[in-house]
C-alpha positions in Angstrom: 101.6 27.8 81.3 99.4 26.3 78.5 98.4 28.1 75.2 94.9 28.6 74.8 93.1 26.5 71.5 92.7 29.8 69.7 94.1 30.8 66.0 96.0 33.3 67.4 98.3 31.8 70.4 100.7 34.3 70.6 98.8 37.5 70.8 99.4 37.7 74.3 103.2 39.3 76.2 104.9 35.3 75.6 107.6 35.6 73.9 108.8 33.2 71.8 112.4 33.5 72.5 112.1 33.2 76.5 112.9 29.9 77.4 110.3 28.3 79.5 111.1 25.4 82.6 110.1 21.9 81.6 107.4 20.7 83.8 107.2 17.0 84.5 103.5 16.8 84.6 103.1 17.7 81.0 102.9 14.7 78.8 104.1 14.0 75.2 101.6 15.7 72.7 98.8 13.3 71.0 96.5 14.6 68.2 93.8 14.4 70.4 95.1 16.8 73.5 95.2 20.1 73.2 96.9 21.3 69.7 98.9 24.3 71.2 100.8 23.1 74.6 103.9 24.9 75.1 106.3 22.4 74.5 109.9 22.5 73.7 111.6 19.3 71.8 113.2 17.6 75.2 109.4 17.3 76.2 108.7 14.5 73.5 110.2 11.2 74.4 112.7 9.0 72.1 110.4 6.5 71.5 108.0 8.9 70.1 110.1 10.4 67.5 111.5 6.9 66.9 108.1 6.2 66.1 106.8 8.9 64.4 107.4 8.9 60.5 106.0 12.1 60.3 105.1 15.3 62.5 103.0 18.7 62.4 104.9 22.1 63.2 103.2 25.3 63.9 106.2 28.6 62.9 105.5 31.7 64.7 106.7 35.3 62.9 108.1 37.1 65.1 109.0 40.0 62.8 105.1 40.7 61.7 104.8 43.8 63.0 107.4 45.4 61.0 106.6 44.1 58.0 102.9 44.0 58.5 102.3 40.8 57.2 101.1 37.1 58.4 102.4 35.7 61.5 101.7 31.9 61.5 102.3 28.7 59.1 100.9 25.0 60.0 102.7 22.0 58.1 103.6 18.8 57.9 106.8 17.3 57.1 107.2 13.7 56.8 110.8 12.7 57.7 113.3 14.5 60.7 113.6 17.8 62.4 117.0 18.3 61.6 116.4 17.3 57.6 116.8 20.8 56.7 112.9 21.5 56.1 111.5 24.7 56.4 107.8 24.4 54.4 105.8 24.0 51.2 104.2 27.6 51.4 105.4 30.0 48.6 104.2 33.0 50.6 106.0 32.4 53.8 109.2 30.7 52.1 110.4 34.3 50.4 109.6 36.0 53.9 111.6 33.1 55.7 114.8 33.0 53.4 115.1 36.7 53.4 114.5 36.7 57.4 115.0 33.3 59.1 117.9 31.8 60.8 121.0 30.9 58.7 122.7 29.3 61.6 123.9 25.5 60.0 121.9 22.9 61.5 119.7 25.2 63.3 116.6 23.4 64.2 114.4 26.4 64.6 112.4 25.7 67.8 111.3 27.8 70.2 113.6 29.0 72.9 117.0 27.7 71.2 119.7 29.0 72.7 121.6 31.1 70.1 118.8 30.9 67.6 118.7 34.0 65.2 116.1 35.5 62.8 112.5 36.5 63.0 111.2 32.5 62.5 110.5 30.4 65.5 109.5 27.0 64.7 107.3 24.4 67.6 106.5 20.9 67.3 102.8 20.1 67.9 102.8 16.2 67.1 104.5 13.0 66.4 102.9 10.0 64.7 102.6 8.1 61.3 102.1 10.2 58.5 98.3 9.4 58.1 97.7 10.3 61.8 99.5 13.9 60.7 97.8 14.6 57.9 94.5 14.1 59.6 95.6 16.3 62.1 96.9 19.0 60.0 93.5 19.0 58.5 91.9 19.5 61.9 93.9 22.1 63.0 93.7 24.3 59.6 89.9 23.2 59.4 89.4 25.9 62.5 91.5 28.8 61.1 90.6 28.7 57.6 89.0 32.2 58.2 92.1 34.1 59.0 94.0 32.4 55.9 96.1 35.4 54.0 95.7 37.6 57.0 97.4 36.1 60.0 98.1 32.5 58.8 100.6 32.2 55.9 98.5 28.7 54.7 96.3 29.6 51.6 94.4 25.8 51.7 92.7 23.4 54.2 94.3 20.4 52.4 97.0 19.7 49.3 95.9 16.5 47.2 98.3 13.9 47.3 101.5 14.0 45.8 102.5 10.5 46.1 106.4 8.8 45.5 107.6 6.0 44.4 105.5 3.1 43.8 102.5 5.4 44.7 102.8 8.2 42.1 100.8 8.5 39.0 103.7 8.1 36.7 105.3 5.0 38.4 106.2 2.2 35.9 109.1 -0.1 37.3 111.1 3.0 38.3 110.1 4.8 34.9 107.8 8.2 35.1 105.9 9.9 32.5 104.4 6.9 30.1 100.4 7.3 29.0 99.9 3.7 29.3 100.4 3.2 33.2 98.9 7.2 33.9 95.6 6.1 31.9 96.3 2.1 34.0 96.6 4.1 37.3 93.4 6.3 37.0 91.2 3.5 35.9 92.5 1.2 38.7 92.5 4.2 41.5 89.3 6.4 40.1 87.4 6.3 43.3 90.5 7.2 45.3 91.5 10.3 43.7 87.7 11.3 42.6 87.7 11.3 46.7 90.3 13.4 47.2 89.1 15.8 44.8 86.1 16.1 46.4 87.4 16.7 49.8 90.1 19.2 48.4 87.3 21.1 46.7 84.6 21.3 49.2 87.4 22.5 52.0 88.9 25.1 49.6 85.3 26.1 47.5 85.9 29.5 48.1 89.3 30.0 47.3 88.8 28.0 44.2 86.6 29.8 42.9 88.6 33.9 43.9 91.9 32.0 42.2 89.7 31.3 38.8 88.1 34.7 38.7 91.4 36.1 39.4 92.9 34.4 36.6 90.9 35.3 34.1 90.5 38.4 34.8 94.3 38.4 34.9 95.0 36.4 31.4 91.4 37.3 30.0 92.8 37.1 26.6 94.9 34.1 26.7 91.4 32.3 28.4 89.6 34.0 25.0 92.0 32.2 22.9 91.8 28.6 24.8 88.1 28.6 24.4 88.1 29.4 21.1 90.8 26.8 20.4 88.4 23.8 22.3 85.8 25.3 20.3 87.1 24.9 17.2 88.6 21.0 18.2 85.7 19.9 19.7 82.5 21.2 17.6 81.1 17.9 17.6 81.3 17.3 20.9 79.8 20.5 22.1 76.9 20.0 19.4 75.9 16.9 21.0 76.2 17.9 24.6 74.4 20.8 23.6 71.5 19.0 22.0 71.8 16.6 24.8 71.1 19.5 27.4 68.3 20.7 25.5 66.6 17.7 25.2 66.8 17.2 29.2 65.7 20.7 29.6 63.3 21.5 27.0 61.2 23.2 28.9 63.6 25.1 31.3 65.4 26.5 28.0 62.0 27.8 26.0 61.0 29.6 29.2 64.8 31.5 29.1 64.7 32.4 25.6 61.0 33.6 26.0 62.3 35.2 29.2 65.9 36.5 27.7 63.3 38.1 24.1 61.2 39.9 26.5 63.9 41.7 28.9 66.1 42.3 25.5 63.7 43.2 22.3 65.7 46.0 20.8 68.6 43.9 21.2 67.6 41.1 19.6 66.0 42.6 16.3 69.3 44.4 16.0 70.4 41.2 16.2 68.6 39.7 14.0 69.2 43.1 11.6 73.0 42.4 11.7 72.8 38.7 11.3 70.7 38.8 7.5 72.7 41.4 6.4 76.2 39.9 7.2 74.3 36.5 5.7 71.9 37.2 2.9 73.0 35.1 0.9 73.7 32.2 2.8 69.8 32.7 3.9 68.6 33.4 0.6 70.5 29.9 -0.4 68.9 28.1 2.7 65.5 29.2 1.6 66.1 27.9 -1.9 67.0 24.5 -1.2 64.2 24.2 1.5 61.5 24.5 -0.9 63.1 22.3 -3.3 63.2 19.5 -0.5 59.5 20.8 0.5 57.7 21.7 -2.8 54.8 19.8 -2.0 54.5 21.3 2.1 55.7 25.2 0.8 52.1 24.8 -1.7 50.1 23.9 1.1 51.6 26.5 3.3 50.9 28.8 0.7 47.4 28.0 -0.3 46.5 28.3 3.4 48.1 31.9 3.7 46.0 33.0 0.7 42.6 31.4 2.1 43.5 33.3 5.2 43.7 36.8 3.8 40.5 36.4 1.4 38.6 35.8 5.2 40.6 38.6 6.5 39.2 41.0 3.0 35.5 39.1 2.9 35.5 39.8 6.8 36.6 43.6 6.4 34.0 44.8 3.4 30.9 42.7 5.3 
């Protein structure tokens, strides 16, 4: 029997548990077959766990329906089936250590013998760890949609977490130093802008739920950290700010023009609050701009009163 390619594969009568015959015909699994054979362990062959540095695992929940929660998890584990791995997920991980099997050394595939627990793990591939990652990306890619209500996963795809040589803070087997962090970015800066890329256009929507969440969550604390880069960085935000309005003269006149219209009581309360709170800060302003201007203010002035004697001739004619 062979699992249909849907998200859900065991919403049908199969039960995990059963153990199934091994059928000759059915060969070792390759990224590029079917992603959800039936296969138990026996039905890979030596060399391609000899091989393979890495490999993708699919758990089933068995136990759902009682606790009315998620039923499947897709990972990838780089290193053996007997390591002792379960997954990265913090959702599923709680569920698993309060339900899974305890049995030492238990390799939790299905149809063990003996196996205990509500969590049933299959193999779906062997290869290096490049070839799984791809392929954990594929398969996640067409169940994204049911992520939080029948798949434990919460993502598409995690950015690298790199060891060793690899990882940000490497320095001759020393971690943590400024110097090779600010080396590493400048040397690898179109590798991880990449990545970041990918990782936010896969997971653009629950990005942007987790930020809203959060601040509606720690509103107060978000207050504060704005408030805080405010007051560190005024310079900074001046100039950007005059930047942007120099780029977008036009675009920002027609909102202010737009924003006056839509909100004229507001604004001349505004306005009300603002010279009353600052009188004589304006009052000072005012002063020293006709001292720098003495000869401009005149002008302004002699023009105002030309004006109004038109305005009076104009009226009694």
């Amino acid at each position: 029997m062979i699992i249909q390619d849907s998200p859900f594969p065991f919403d049908g009568p199969y039960s995990p548990v059963q153990r199934k015959p091994y059928r000759s015909d059915r060969l070792p699994y390759s990224p590029h077959d079917n992603p959800l054979y039936e296969l138990n362990s026996e039905q890979f062959s030596r060399k391609d766990k000899e091989m393979g540095e890495a490999f993708v695992y699919l758990w089933y929940d068995a136990g759902w329906k009682q606790t009315g929660g998620e039923r499947y998890y897709i990972g990838k584990h780089k290193g053996t089936l007997d390591s002792g791995y379960i997954c990265s997920s913090k959702y599923m991980k709680p569920e698993w250590e309060e339900r899974g099997c305890k049995q030492k050394g238990c390799r939790h595939l299905f149809g063990d013998e003996g196996h205990h627990g509500d969590f049933h793990r299959r193999v779906l591939a062997y290869g290096t760890e490049q070839e799984m990652i791809d392929f954990e990306i594929k398969l996640l890619e067409t169940r994204k949609d049911y992520f939080g209500s029948r798949y434990y996963n919460r993502v598409v795809m995690w950015l690298p977490c790199n060891s060793g040589e690899n990882n940000l803070n490497y320095k001759h087997g020393l971690s943590g130093t400024p110097e090779y962090s600010k080396q590493y970015r400048e040397q690898n800066s179109e590798k991880a802008l990449l990545y970041q890329k990918q990782y936010y256009q896969q997971n653009s929507e629950k990005i942007l739920l987790d930020q809203k969440q959060y601040r509606e969550q720690n509103s107060e604390k978000v207050l504060l950290q704005k408030k805080q880069y405010r007051e560190r960085n005024k310079e900074k935000i001046a100039l950007q700010k005059k930047q942007y309005i120099e780029r977008n003269s036009e675009k920002v006149l027609l909102y202010q023009k737009q924003y006056r219209e839509q909100n004229s009581e507001k604004v001349l309360l505004q306005k009300k609050q603002y010279y009353q709170r600052n009188s004589e800060k304006i009052l000072l302003r005012q002063k020293q701009y006709r001292e720098r201007n003495k000869e401009k203010v005149r002008l302004q002035h002699k023009q105002y009163r030309e004006r109004k004697k038109l305005e009076i001739l104009e009226g009694i004619i």
